[in-house]
C-alpha positions in Angstrom: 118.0 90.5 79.0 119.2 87.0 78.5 122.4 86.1 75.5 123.1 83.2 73.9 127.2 83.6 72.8 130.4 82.2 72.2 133.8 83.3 73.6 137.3 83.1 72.1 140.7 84.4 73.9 144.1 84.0 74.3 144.9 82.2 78.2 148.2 82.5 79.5 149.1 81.6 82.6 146.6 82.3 85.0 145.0 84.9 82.9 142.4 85.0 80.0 141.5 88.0 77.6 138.7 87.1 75.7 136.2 88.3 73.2 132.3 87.3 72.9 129.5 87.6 71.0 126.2 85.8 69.4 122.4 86.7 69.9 120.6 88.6 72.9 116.7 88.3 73.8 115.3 91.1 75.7 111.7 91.5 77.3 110.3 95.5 76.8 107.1 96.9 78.9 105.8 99.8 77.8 102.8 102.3 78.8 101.2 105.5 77.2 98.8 107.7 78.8 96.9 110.6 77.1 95.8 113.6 78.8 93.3 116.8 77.9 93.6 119.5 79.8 95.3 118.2 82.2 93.2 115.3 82.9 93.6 111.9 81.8 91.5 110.2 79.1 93.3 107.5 78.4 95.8 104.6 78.6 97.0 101.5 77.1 100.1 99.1 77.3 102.0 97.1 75.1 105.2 94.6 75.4 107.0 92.7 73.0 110.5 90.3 73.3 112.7 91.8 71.1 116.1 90.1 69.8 119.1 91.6 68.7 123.2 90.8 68.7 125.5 91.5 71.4 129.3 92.0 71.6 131.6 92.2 74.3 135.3 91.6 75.8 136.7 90.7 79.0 139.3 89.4 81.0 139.3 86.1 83.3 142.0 85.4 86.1 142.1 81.9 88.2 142.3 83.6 91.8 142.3 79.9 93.2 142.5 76.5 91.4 138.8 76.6 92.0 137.7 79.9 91.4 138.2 82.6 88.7 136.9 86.5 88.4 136.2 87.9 85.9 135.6 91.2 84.1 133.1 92.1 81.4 131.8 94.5 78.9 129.4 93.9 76.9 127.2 95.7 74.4 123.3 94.5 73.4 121.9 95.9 70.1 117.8 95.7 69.6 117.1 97.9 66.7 113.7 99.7 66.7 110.1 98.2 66.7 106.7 100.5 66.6 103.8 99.7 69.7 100.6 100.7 68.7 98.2 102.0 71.7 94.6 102.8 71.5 94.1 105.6 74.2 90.7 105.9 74.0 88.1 103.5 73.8 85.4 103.1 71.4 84.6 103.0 67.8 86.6 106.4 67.1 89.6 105.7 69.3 92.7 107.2 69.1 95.4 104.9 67.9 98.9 106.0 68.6 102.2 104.4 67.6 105.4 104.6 69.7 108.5 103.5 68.8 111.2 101.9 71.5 114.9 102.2 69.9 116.7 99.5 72.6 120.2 99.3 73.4 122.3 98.0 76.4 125.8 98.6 77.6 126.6 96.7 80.9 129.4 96.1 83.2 129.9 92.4 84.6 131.9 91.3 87.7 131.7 87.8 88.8 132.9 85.0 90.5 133.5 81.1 89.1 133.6 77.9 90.6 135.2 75.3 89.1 134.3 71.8 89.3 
């Protein structure tokens, strides 16, 4: 998952309470397999990049007058899209849509250096 955003906050001190958001970019693999009887007859996969929007907050502190910490939340959006897989081969194959609903909640701790 990779984000393109913005940030806005309130510093005071050595402290900064933010809020972010803007556009996020994520990369989905999927695979179906079709079994008869317990055996398989077939498999296909399919991938897509999907985009979406992200929000998020946080707080910043300078722990040094070089580096900062910070804390993060943030939350990624993707909506739905439909794969289509043909599971079996040939000219009566068995086409078979899926459909990946994506969304992401993440936790973020990190470390800045300031230059």
């Amino acid at each position: 998952m990779a984000t393109i955003r913005g940030r806005a906050g309130y510093a005071w001190d050595r402290f900064l309470v933010y809020g972010t958001g803007g556009v996020a970019f994520a990369r989905v693999n999927t695979h179906a397999d079709e079994y008869f009887l317990g055996s398989l007859i077939g498999s296909d996969s399919a991938s897509a990049t999907h985009t979406g929007w992200t929000l998020g907050a946080g707080v910043e502190a300078m722990v040094t007058e070089k580096v900062s910490v910070k804390l993060e939340y943030l939350y990624a959006d993707f909506g739905k899209k439909d794969y289509n897989y043909d599971l079996i081969s040939g000219p009566t194959g068995d086409e078979t849509i899926g459909t990946a609903d994506l969304s992401v909640n993440s936790i973020k701790l990190g470390v800045n250096f300031h230059f």
